[in-house]
C-alpha positions as CSV (number, residue, x, y, z in Angstrom):
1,X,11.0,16.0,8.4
2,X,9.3,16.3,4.9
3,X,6.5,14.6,3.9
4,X,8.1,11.6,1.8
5,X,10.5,10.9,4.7
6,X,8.2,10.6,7.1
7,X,6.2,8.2,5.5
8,X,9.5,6.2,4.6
9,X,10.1,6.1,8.1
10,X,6.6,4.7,8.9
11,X,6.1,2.3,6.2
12,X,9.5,0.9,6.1
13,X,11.2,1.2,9.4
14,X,8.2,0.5,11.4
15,X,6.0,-1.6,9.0
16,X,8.8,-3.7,7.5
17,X,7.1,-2.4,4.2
18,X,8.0,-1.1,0.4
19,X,7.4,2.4,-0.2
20,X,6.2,3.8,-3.7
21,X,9.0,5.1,-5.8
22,X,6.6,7.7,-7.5
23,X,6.6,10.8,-4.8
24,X,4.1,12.7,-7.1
25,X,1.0,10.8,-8.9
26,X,1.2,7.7,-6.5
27,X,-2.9,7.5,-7.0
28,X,-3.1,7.9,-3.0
29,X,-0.7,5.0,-2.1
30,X,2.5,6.0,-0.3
31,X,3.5,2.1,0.1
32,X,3.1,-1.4,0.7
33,X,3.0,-3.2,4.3
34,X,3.3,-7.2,4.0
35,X,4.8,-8.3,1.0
36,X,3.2,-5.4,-1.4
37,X,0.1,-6.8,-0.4
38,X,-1.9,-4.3,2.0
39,X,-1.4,-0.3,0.6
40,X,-0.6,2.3,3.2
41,X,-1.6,5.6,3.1
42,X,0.6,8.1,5.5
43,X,-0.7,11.6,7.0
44,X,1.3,14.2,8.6
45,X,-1.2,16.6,9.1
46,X,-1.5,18.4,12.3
47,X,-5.6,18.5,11.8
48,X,-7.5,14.9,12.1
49,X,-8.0,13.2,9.0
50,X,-11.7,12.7,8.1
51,X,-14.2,10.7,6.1
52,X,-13.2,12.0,2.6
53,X,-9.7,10.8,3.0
54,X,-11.0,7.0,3.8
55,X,-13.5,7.3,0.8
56,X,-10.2,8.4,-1.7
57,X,-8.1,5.8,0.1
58,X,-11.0,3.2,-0.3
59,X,-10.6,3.7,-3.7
60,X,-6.9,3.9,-4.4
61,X,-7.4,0.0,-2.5
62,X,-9.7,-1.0,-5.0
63,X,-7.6,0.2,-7.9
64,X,-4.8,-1.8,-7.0
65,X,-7.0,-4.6,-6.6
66,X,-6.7,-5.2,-2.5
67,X,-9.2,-5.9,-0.1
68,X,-7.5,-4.3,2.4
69,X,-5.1,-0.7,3.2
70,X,-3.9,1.3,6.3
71,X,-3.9,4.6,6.6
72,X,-1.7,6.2,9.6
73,X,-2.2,9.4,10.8
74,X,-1.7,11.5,14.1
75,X,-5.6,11.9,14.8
76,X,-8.6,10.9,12.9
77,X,-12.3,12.6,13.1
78,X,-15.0,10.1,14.3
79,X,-16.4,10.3,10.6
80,X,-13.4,8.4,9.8
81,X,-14.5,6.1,12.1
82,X,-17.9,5.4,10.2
83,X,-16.4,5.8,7.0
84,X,-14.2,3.0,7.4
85,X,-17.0,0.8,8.9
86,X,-19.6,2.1,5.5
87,X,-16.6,0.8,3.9
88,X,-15.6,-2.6,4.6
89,X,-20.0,-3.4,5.1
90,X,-20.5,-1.7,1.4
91,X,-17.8,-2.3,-0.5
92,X,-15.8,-5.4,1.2
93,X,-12.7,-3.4,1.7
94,X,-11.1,-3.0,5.3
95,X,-9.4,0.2,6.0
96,X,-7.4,0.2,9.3
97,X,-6.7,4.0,10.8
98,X,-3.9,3.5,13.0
99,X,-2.4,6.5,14.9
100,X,1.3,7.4,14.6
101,X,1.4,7.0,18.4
102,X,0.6,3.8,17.9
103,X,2.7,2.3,15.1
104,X,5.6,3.4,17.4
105,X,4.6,2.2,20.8
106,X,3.7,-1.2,19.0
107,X,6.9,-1.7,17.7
């Protein structure tokens, strides 16, 4: 499954979300979970995602002027962990990592 699919399946068939109509130059927002209200970020990589990826993402929140965003991946590093906790402490801004494995079993 390609990369845009993928995160169409996650964001809209198991988030009941929007996804971003640009595929390239999205600004590190695949879509929108809630009413265009919380950005999503969506990583198919087969390595865990780690801290630098929560500090882009963090960003790409603030830009589109939320106080919140998801990122789902298949693993993340423990750094992503503590990213996301510097994060929300520092800047206000909750990131949620929640795990493919997840996202299905929950819904």
């Amino acid at each position: 499954m390609n990369p845009h699919d993928f995160a169409r399946l996650i964001i809209v068939e198991k988030l009941n979300g929007t996804i971003n109509p640009k595929k390239s130059g999205d600004m590190g927002i695949d879509g929108w979970a809630e009413f265009m209200t919380i950005p999503v970020q969506v990583k198919r990589w087969e390595h865990k995602v780690g801290r630098p990826e929560v500090d882009k993402f963090a960003h790409a929140v603030e830009r589109d002027r939320k106080k919140k965003g998801i990122i789902v991946a298949f693993d993340f590093s423990r750094d992503c962990y503590e990213e996301a906790e510097r994060v929300k402490h520092d800047k206000k801004i909750e990131i949620q990592l929640k795990s493919v494995k997840e996202i299905f079993n929950h819904n």
